[in-house]
C-alpha positions as CSV (number, residue, x, y, z in Angstrom):
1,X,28.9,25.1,44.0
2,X,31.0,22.1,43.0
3,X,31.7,20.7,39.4
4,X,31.4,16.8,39.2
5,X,33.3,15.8,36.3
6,X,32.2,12.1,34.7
7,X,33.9,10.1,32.5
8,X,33.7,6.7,30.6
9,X,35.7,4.1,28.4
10,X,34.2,1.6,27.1
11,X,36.7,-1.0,26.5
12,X,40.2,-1.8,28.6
13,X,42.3,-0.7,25.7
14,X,41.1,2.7,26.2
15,X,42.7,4.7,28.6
16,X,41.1,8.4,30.2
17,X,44.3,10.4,30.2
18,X,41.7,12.9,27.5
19,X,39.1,13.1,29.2
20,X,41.1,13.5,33.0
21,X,43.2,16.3,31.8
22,X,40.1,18.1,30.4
23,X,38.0,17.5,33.7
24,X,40.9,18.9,36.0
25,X,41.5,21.7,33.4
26,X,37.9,22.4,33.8
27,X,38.3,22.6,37.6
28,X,36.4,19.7,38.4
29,X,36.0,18.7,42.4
30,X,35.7,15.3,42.0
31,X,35.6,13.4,39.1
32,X,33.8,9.6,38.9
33,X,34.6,6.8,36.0
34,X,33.1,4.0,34.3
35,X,35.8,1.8,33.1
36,X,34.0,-1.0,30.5
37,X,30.6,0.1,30.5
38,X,28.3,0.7,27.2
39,X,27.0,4.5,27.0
40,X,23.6,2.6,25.4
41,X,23.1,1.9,29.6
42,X,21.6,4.1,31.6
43,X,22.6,3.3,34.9
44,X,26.2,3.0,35.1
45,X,27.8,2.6,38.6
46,X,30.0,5.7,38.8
47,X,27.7,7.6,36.4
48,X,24.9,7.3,39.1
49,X,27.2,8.1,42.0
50,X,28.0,11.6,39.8
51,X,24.3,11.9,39.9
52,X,23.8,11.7,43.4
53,X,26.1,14.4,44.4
54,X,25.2,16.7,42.1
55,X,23.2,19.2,44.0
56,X,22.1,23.0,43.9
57,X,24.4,25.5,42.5
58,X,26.5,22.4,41.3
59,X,27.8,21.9,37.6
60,X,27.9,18.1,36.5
61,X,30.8,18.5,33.7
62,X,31.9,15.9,30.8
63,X,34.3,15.6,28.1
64,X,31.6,14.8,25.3
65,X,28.4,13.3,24.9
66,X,29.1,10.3,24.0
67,X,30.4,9.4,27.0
68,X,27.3,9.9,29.2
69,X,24.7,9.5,26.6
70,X,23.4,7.4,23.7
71,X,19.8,8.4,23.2
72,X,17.8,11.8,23.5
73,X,15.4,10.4,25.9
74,X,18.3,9.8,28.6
75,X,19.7,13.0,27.8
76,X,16.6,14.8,28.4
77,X,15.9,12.5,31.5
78,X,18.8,14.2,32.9
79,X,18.7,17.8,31.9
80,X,15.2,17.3,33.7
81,X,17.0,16.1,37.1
82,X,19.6,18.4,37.0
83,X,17.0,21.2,36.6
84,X,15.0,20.3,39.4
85,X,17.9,20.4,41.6
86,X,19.1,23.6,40.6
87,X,22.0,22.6,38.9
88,X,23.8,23.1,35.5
89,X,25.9,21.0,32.8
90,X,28.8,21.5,30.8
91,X,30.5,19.2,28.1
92,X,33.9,20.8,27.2
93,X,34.5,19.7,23.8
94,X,31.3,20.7,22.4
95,X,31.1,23.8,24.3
96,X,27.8,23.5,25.9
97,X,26.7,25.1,28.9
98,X,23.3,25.0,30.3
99,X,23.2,27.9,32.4
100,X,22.2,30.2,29.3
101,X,19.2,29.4,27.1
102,X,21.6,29.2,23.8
103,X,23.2,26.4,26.6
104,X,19.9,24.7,26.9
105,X,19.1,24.8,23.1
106,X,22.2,23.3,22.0
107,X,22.1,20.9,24.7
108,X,18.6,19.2,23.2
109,X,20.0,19.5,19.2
110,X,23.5,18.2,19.6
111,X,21.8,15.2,21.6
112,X,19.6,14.7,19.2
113,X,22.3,14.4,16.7
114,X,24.2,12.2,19.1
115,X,21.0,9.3,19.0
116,X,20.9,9.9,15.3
117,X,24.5,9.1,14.5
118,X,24.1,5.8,16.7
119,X,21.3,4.8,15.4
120,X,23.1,5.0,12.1
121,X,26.1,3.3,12.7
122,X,23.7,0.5,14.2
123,X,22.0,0.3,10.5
124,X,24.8,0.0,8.9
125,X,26.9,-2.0,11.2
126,X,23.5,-4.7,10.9
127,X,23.5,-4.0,6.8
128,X,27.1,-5.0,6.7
129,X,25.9,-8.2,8.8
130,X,23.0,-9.5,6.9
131,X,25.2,-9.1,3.8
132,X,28.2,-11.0,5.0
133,X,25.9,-13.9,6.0
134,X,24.0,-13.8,2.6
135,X,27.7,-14.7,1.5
136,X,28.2,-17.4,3.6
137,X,30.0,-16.1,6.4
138,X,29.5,-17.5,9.9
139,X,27.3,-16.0,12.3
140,X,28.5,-14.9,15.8
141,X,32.0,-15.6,16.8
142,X,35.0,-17.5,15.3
143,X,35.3,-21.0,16.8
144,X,38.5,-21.3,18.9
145,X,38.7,-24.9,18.2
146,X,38.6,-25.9,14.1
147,X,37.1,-29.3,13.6
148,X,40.5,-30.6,13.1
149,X,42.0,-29.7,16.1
150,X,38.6,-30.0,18.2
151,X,39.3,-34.2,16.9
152,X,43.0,-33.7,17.9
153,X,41.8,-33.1,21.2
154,X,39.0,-35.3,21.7
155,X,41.6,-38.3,19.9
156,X,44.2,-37.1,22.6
157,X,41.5,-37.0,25.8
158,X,40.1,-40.6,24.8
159,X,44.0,-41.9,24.7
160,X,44.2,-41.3,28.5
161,X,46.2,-37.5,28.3
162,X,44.4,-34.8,30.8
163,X,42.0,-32.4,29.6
164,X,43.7,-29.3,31.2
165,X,47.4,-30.6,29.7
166,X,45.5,-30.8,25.9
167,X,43.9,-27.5,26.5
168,X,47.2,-25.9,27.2
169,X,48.9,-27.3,24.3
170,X,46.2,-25.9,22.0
171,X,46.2,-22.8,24.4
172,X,42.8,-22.4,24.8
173,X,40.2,-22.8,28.3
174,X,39.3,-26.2,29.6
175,X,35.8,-24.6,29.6
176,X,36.3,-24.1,25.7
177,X,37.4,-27.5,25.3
178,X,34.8,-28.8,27.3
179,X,31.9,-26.9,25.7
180,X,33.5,-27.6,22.0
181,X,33.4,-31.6,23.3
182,X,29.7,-31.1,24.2
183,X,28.6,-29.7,21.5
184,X,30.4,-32.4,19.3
185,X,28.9,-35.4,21.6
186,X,25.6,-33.9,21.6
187,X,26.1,-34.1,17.6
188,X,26.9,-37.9,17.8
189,X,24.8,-38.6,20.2
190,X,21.9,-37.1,18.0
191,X,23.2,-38.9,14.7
192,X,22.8,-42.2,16.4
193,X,19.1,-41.8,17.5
């Protein structure tokens, strides 16, 4: 009758001193975590370690849903596994428990709100997108090199200097330098066909 706490962050800026102290409040056995992975995936390397320990009489525990799932069908997925093997689950911050039918019921609503709510933010985040382009601003990311400064380089290069001393100066990658130089050679190159 172990509690397997799991916990995630999704970027290295983000630290789990939250979610930790809540799993080792909760009395958690051992506790596995994600550092850098997207809750969108389903199979996450510590997340399907937590998994495989969970057995009968066992309670797999998390901070909030957010950190172990993104869509109802995962969540559901997983209530149906943990089920089979006897076991319960228990997010602390949204108070869920499984082990009592009001457990279960809340468990299936407040993951369906959960898909919901990313499913919105991912409208509007690719609304705010298509409208910014219909302005004119540029797709993907910013260059690293401007156009000036990609010439600078390529002017500096062609003069004899080493790549890796001109990349330094302009403090980016040779691999950035090198991929901005292809893309502008591929450019001339085309021009003179």
């Amino acid at each position: 009758m172990a509690k397997i706490g799991y916990m995630r962050i999704s970027t290295a800026d983000q630290n789990t001193d939250l979610q930790r102290d809540a799993l080792e409040a909760a009395g958690c056995d051992e506790i596995y975590c994600d550092h850098g992975v997207s809750g969108t995936r389903r199979s996450r390397p510590e997340w399907d370690k937590a998994l495989a320990v969970v057995g009968e009489g066992d309670t797999l525990v998390i901070w909030k849903f957010d950190r172990a799932f993104r869509s109802l069908a995962h969540s559901l997925e997983v209530l149906g596994l943990l089920e089979e093997r006897g076991a319960e689950f228990h997010a602390i911050s949204e108070r869920i428990d499984t082990s009592t039918a009001t457990g279960k019921l809340m468990y299936h609503i407040r993951n369906a709100f959960a898909e919901f709510e990313h499913m919105t933010i991912c409208e509007r985040t690719k609304a705010g997108q298509e409208a910014a382009w219909k302005r004119g601003a540029q797709k993907g990311r910013p260059k690293k090199l401007a156009d000036m400064k990609l010439q600078y380089a390529i002017d500096r290069i062609e003069a004899g200097e080493a790549v890796a001393q001109v990349a330094k100066d302009l403090g980016v990658a040779r691999s950035t330098l090198y991929t901005a130089m292809g893309q502008i050679v591929t450019f001339r190159d085309r021009a003179k066909l």
